[in-house]
C-alpha positions as CSV (number, residue, x, y, z in Angstrom):
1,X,-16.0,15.7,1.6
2,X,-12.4,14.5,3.3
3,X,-11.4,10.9,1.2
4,X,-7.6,10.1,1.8
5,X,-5.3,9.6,-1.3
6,X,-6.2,5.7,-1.7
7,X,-10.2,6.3,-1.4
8,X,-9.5,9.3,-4.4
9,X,-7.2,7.0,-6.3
10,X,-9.7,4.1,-6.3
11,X,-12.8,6.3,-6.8
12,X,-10.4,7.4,-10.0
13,X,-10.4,4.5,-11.4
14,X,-13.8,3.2,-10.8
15,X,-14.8,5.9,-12.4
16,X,-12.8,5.2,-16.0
17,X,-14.0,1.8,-15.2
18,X,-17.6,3.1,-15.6
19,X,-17.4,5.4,-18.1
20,X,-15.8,2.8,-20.1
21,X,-18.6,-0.5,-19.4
22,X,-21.7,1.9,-18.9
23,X,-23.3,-0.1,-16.6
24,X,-23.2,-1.1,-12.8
25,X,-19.7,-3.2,-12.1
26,X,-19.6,-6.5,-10.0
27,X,-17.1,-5.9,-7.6
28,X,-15.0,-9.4,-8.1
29,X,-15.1,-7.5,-11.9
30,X,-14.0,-4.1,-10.2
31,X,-11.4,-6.1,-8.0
32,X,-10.1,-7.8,-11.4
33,X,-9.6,-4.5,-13.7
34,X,-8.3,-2.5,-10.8
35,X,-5.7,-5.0,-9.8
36,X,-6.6,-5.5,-5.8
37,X,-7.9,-8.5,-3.5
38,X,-11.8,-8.7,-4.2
39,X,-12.8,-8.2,0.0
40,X,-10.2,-5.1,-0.3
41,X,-12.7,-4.0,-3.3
42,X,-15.6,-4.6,-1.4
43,X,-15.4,-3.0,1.3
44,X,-14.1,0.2,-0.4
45,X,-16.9,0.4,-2.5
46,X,-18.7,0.3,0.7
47,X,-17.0,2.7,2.2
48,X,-17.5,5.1,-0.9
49,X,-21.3,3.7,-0.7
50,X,-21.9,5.2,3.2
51,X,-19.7,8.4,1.8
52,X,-22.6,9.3,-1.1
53,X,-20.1,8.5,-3.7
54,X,-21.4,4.9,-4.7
55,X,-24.5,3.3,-5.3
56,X,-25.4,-0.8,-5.4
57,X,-28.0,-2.7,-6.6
58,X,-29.1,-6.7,-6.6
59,X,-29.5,-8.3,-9.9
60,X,-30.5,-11.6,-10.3
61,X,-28.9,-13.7,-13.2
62,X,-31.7,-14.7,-16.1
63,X,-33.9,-17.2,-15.7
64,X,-32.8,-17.5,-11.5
65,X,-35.8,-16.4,-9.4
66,X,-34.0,-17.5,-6.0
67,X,-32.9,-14.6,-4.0
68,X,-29.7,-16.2,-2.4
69,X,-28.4,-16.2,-6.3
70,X,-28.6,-12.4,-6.5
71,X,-25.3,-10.2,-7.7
72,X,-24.0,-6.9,-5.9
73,X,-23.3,-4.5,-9.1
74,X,-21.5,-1.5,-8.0
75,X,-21.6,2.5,-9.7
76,X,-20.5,5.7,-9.1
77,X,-22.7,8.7,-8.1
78,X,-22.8,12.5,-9.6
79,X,-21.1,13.6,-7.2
80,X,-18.2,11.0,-7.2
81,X,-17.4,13.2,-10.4
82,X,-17.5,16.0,-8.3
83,X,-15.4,15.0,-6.0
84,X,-12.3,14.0,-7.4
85,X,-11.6,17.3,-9.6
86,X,-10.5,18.5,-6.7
87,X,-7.1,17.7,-6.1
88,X,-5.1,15.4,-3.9
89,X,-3.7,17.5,-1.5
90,X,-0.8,17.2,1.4
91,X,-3.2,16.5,4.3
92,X,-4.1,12.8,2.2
93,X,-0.9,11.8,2.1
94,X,0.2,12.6,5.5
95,X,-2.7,11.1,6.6
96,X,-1.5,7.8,4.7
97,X,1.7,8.4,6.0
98,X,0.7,7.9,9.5
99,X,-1.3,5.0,8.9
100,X,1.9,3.2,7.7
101,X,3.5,4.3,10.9
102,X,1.1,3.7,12.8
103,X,0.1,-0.1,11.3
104,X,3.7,-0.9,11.1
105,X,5.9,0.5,14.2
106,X,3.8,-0.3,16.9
107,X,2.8,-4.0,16.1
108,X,6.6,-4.3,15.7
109,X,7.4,-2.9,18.9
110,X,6.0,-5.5,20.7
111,X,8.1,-7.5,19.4
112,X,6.6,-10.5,18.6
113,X,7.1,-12.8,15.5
114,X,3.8,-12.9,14.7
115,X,3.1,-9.3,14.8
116,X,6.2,-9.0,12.1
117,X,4.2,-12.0,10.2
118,X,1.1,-9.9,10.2
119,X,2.7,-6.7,9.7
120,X,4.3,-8.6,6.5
121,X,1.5,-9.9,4.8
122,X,-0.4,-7.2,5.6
123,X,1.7,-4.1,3.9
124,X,2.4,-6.9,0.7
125,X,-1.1,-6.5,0.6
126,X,-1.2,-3.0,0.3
127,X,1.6,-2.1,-1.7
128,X,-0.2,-3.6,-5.3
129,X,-2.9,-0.5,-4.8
130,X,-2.9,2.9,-5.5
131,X,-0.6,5.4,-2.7
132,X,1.2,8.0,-2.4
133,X,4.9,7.9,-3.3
134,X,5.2,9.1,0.4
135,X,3.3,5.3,2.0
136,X,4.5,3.4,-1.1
137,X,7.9,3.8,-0.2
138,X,7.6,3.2,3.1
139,X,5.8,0.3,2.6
140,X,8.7,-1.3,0.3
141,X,10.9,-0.1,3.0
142,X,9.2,-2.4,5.2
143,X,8.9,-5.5,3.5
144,X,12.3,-5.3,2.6
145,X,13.3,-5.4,5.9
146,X,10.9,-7.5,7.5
147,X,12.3,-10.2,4.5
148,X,15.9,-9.4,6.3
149,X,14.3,-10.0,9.5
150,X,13.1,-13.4,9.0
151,X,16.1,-14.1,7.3
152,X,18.3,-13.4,10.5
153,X,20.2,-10.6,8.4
154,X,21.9,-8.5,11.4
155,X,20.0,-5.3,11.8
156,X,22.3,-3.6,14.3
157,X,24.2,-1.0,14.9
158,X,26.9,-3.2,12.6
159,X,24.9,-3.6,9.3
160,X,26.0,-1.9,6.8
161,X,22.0,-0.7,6.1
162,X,22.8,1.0,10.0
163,X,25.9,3.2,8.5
164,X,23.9,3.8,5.2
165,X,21.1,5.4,7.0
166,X,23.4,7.3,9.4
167,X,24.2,9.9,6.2
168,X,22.2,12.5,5.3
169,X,18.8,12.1,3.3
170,X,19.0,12.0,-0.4
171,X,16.7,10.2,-3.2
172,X,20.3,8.5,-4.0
173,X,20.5,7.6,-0.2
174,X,17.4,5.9,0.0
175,X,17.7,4.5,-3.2
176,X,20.9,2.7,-2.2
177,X,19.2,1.8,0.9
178,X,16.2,0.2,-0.8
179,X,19.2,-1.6,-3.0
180,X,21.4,-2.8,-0.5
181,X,18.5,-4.4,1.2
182,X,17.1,-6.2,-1.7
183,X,20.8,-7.6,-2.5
184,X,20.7,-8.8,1.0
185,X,17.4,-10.4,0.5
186,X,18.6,-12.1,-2.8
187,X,21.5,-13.5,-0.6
188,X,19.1,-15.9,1.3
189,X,16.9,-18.8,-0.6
190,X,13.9,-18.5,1.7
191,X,13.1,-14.7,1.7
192,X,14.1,-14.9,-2.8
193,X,10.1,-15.4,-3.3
194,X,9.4,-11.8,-1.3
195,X,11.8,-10.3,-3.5
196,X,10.1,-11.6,-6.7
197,X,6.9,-10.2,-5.5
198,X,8.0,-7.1,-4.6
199,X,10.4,-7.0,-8.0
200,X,7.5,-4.6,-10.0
201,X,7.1,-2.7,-7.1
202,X,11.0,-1.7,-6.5
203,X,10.3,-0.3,-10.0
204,X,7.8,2.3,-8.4
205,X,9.4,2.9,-5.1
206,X,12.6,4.2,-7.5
207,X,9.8,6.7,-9.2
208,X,8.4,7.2,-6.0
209,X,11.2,8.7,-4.9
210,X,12.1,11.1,-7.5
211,X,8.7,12.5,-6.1
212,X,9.9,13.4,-2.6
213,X,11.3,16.3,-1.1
214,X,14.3,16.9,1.2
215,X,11.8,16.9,4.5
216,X,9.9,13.6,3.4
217,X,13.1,12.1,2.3
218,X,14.3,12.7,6.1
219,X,11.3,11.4,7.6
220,X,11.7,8.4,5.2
221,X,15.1,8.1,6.6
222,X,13.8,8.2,10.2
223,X,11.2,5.6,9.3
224,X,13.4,3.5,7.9
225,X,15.9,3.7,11.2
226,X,12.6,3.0,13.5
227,X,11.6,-0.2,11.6
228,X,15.6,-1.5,12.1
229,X,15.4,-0.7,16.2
230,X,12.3,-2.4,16.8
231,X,13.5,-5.3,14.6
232,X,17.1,-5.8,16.2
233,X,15.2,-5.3,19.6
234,X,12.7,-8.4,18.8
């Protein structure tokens, strides 16, 4: 059964999460432990539910006969098990990879402000879950420069972000990319609360990166180059 890397990763955990309670999960309580938004942890545990891997059932709380009062409780199947000892493989995180691309670069391309507002909220929403180190930093990639976008930070052929990414791709490279832009970020009092958000997660994206190869460093690089254009364009 295909799952991408985040359906594995979150099947993961639900899994500890079972094994540890014993017992069917609400999902708000699945949402809690597993640190996501609780309609982001519904509907992947319905997604996992019309994959086989899931099963719900209604409880009603003691002493409530009313059916409107009734709880969705959540657990894992045999084969969920099953399923995630095999490993994460390339193919989930390219496919990730292209979602990012996809989601981000061609809202932005329209160049509207409210794409970039959606695009925003959207990827902060993502980052907090489980990705590869491939979408992950991407995703900080974005923010950051979506933050410098609102900001009215030049993203031109001028900014000094434009010369950084016109050297070749290194983890060092990106790193000082991902540095640069946050300093830049810092500079302006309106975007400083993005930055606090994102503060744990520039954490990761440095791991992240120790976890990348020369050719997804490039691409990385590209990325990053593609999110500036359609940004200085808008």
């Amino acid at each position: 059964m295909e799952l991408t890397f985040r359906q594995k990763s979150f099947l993961n955990r639900l899994l500890g999460l079972y094994r540890e309670t014993r017992q069917p999960i609400h999902y708000t309580e699945v949402a809690r432990r597993l640190g996501v938004g609780k309609s982001s942890a519904y509907d992947m545990l319905r997604l996992l539910e019309r994959k086989g891997l899931v099963l719900s059932e209604y409880l009603l709380p003691k002493g409530d006969s009313s059916p409107g009062r009734s709880h969705i409780l959540f657990y894992p199947t045999a084969e969920a098990s099953e399923v995630f000892s095999l490993p994460t493989g390339e193919a989930d995180e390219e496919e990730e990879w292209e979602q990012v691309k996809v989601q981000v670069l061609d809202r932005l391309r329209r160049g509207r402000a409210s794409d970039q507002e959606d695009v925003l909220r959207q990827v902060m929403s993502m980052i907090p879950e489980e990705r590869s180190p491939f979408a992950l930093c991407a995703e900080v990639i974005t923010v950051l420069l979506l933050s410098l976008g609102k900001a009215k930070h030049s993203l031109g052929p001028r900014s000094p972000l434009t010369r950084l990414l016109e050297l070749p791709a290194t983890k060092l490279g990106m790193s000082l990319v991902a540095g640069l832009a946050a300093g830049m970020v810092q500079m302006d009092v309106a975007s400083r609360r993005a930055l606090d958000r994102l503060h744990d997660h520039l954490k990761r994206y440095e791991m992240s990166l120790e976890g990348l190869n020369i050719e997804k460093l490039e691409a990385l690089r590209r990325y990053t180059q593609d999110v500036m254009k359609a940004l200085s364009r808008s």
